[in-house]
DSSP file (Angstrom, degrees, kcal/mol; ACC not computed):
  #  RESIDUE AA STRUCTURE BP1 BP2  ACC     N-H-->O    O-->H-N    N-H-->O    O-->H-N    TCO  KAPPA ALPHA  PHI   PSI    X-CA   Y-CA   Z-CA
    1    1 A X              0   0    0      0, 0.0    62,-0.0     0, 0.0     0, 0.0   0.000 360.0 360.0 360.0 133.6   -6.3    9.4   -7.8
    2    2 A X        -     0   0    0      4,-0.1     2,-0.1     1,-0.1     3,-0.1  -0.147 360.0 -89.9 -55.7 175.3   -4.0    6.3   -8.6
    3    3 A X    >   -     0   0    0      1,-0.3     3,-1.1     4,-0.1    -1,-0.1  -0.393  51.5 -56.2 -78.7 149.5   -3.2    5.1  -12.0
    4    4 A X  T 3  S-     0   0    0      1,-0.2    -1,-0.3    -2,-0.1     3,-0.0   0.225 125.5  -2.0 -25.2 151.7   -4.3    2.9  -14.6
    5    5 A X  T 3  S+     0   0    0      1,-0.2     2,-0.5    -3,-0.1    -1,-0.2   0.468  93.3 146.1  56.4  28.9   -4.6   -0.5  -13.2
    6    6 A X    <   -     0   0    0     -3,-1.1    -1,-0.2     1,-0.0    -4,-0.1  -0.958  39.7-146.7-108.9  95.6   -3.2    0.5   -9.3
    7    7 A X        -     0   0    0     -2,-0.5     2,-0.5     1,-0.1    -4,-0.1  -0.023  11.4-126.9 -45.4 156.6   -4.8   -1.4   -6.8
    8    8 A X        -     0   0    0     -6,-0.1     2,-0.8     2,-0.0    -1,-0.1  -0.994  27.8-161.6-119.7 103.2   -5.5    0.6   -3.1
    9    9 A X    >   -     0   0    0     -2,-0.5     2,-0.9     2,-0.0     3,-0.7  -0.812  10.5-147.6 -84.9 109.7   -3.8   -1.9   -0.2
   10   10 A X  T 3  S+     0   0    0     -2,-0.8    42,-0.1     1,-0.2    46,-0.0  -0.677  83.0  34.8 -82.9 130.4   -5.1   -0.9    2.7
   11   11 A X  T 3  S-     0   0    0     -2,-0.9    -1,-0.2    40,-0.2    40,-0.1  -0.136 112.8 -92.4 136.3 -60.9   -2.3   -1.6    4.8
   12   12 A X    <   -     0   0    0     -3,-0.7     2,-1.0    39,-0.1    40,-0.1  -0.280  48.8 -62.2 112.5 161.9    0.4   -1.0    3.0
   13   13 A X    >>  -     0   0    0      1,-0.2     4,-2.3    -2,-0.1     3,-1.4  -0.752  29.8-160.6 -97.5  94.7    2.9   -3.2    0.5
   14   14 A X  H 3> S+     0   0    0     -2,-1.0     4,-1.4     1,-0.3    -1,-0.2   0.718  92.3  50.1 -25.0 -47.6    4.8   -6.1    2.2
   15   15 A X  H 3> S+     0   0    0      2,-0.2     4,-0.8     1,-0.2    -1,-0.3   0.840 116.3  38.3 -75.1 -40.2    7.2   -6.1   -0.5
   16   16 A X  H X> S+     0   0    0     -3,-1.4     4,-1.5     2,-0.2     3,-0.5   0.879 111.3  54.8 -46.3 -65.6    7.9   -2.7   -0.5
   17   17 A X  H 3< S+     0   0    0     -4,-2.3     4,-0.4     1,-0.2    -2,-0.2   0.712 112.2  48.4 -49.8 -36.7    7.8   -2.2    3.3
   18   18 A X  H 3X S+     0   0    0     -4,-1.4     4,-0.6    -5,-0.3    -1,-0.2   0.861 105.1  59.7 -90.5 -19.5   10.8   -5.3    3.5
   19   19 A X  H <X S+     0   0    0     -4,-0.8     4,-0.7    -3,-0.5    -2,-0.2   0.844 108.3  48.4 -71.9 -34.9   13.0   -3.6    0.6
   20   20 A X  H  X S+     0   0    0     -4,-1.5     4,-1.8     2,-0.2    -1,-0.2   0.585 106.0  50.3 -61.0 -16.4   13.1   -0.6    3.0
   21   21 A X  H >> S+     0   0    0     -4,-0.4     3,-5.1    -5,-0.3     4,-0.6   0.714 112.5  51.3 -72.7 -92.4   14.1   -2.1    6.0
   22   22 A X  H ><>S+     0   0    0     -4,-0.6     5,-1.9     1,-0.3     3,-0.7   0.441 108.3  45.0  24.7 -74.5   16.6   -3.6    4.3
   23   23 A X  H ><5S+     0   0    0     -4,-0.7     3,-2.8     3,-0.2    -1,-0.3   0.920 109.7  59.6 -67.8 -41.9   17.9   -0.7    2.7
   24   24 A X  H <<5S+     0   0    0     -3,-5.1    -2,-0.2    -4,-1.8    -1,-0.2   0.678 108.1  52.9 -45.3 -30.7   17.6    1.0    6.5
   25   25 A X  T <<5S-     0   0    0     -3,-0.7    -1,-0.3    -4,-0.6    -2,-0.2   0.397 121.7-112.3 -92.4 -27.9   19.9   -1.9    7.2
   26   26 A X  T < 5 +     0   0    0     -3,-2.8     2,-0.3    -5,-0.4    -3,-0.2   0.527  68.8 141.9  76.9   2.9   22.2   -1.2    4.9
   27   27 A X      < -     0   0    0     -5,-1.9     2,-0.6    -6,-0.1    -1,-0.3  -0.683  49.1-135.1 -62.8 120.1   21.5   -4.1    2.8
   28   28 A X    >>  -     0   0    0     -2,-0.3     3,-5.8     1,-0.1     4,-1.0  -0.759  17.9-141.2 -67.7 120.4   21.6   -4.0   -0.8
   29   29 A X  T 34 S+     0   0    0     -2,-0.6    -1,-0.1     1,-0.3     8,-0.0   0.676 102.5  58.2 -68.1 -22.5   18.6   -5.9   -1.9
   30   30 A X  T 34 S+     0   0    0      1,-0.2    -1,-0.3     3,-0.0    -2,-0.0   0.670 111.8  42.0 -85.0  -5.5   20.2   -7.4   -4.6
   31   31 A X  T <4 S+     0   0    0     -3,-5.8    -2,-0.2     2,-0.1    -1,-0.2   0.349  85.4 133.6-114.0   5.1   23.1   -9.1   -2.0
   32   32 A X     <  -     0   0    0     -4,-1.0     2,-0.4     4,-0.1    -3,-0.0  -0.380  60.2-130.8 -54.8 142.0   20.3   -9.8    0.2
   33   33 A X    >>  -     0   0    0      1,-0.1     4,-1.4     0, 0.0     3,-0.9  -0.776  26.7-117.3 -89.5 127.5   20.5  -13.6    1.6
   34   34 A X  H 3> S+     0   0    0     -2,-0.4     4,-0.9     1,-0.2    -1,-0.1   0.696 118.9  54.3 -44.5 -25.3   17.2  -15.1    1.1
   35   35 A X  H >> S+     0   0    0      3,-0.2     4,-2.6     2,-0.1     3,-0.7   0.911 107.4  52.5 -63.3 -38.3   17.0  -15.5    5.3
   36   36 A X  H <4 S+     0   0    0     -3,-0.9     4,-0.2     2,-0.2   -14,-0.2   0.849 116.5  41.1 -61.6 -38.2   17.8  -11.8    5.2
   37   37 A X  H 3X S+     0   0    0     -4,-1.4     4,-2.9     2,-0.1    -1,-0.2   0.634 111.0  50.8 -71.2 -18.0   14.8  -11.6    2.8
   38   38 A X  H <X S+     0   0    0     -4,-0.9     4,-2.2    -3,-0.7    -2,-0.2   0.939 110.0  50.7 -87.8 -36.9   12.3  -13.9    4.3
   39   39 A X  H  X S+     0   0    0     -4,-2.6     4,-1.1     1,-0.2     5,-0.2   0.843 112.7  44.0-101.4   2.9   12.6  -12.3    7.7
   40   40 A X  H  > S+     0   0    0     -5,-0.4     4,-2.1    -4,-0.2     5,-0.2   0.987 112.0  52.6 -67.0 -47.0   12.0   -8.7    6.6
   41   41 A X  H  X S+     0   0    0     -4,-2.9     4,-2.6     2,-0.2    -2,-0.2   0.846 111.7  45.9 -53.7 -27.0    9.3   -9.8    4.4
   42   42 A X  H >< S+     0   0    0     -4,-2.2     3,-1.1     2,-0.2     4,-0.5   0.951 119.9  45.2 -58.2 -68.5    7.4  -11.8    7.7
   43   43 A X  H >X S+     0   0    0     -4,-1.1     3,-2.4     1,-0.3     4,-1.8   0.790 118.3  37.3 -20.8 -84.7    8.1   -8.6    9.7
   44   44 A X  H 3X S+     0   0    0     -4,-2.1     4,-2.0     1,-0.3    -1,-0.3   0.724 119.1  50.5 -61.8 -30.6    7.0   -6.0    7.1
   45   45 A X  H << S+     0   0    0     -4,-2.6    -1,-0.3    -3,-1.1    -2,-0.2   0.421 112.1  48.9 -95.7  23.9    3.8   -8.6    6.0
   46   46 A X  H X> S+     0   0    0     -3,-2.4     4,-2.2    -4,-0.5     3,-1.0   0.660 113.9  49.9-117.0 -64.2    2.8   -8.9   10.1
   47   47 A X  H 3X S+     0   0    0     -4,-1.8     4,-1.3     1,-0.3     3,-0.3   0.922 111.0  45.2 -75.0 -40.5    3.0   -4.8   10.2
   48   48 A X  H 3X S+     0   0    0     -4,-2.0     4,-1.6     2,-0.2    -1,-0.3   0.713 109.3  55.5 -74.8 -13.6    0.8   -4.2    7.1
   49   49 A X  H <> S+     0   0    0     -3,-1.0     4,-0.8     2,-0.2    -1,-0.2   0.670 112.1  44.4-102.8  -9.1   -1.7   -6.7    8.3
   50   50 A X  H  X S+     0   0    0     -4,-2.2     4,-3.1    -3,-0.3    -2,-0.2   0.888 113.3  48.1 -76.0 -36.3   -1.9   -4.7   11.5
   51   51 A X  H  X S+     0   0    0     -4,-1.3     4,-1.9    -5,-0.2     5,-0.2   0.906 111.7  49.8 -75.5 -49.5   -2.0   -1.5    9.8
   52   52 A X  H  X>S+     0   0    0     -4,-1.6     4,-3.2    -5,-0.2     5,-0.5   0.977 107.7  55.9 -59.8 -48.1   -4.8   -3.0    7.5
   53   53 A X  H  X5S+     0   0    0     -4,-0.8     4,-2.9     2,-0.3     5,-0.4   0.976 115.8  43.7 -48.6 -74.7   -6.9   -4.4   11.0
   54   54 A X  H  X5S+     0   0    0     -4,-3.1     4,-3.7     1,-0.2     5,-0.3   0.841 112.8  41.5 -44.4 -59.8   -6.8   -0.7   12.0
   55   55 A X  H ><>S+     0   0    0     -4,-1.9     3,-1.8     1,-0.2     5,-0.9   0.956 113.6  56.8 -68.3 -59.7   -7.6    1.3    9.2
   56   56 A X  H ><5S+     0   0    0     -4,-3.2     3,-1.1     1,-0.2    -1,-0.2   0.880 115.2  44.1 -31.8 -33.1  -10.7   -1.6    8.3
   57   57 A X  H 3<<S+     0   0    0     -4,-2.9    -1,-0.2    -5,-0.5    -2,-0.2   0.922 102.7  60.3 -85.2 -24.9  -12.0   -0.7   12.0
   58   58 A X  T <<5S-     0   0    0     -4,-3.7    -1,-0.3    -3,-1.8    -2,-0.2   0.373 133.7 -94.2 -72.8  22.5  -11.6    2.7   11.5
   59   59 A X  T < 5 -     0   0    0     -3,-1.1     2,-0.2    -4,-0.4    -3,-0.2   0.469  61.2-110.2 100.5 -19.0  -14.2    2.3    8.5
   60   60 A X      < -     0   0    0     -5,-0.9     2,-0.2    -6,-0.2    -3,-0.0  -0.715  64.1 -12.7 104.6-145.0  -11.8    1.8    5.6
   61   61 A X        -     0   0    0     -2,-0.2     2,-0.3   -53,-0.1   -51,-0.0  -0.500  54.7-164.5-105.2 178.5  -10.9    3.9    3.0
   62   62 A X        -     0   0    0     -2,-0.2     2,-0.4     2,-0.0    -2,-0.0  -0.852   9.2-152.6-135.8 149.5  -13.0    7.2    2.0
   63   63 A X        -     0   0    0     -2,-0.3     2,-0.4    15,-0.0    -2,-0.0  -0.946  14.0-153.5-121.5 136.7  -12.5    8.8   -1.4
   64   64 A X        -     0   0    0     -2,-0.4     2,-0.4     0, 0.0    -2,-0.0  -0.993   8.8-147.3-118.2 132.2  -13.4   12.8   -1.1
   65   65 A X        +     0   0    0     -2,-0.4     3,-0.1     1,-0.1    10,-0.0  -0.862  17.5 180.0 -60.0  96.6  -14.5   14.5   -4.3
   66   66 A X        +     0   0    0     -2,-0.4     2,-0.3     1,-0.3    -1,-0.1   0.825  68.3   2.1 -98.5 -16.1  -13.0   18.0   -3.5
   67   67 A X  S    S-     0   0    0      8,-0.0    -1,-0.3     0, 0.0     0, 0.0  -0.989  76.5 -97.9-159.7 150.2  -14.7   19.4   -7.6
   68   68 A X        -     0   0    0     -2,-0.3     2,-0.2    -3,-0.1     4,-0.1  -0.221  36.9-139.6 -65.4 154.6  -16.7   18.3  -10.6
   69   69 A X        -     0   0    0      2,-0.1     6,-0.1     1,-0.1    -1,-0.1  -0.471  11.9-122.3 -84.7 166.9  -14.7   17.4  -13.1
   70   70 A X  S    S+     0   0    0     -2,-0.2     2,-0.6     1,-0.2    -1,-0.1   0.721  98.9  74.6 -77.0  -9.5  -15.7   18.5  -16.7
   71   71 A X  S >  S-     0   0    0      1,-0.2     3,-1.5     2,-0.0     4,-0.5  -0.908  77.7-153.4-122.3 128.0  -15.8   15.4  -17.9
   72   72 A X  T >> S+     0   0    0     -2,-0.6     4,-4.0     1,-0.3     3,-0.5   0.729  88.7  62.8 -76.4 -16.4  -19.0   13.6  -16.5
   73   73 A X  H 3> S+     0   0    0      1,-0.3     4,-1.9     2,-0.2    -1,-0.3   0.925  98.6  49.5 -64.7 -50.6  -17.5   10.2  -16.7
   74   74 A X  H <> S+     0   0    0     -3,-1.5     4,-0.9     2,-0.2    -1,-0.3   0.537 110.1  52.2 -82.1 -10.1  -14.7   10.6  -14.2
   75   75 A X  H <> S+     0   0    0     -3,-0.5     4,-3.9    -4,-0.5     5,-0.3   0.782 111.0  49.4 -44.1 -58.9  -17.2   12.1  -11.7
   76   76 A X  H  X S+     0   0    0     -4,-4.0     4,-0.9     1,-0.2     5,-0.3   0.973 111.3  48.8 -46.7 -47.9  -19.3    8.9  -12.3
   77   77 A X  H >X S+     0   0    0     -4,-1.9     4,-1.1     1,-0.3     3,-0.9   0.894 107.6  58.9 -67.6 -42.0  -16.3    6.9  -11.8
   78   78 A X  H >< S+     0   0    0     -4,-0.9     3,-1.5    -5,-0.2    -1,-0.3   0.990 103.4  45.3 -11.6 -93.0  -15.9    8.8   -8.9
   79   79 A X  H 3< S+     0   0    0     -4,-3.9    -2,-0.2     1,-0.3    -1,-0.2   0.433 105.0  65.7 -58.9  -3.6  -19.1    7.9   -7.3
   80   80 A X  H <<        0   0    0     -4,-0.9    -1,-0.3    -3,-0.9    -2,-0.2   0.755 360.0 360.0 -95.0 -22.9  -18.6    4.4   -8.1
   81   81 A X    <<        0   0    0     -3,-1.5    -2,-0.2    -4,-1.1    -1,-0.1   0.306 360.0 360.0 -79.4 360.0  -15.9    4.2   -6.0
């Protein structure tokens, strides 16, 4: 399960997703040109909002419960989810 206060993008993280190209590139992010940045981030925020389209049509996200927990609260929290 994620961690305190860690949102689930379905899709994936634009910002993340352009820091790798980038790096893929051989760009150091920190000598990145702001055009170098803006058009990885379009790219990378155009492929996570395809990748979101799919997984929403496929039904979204599922959480599986694979065992009770002992403690009945994180079950609930579970089931809330």
């Amino acid at each position: 399960m994620a961690g305190r206060g860690v949102d689930i993008l379905l899709g994936g993280n634009p910002e993340g997703l352009a820091r790798e190209k980038l790096r893929k590139q051989g760009i150091d992010i920190t000598e990145a040109t702001p055009e170098q940045w803006q058009a990885a981030l379009e790219e990378a925020k155009a492929e996570c909002k395809r990748d979101r389209e799919i997984v929403v049509a496929a039904g979204g996200l599922y959480v599986i419960g694979t065992e009770r927990h002992e403690a009945r609260r994180i079950d609930n929290q579970l089931r809330g989810r």
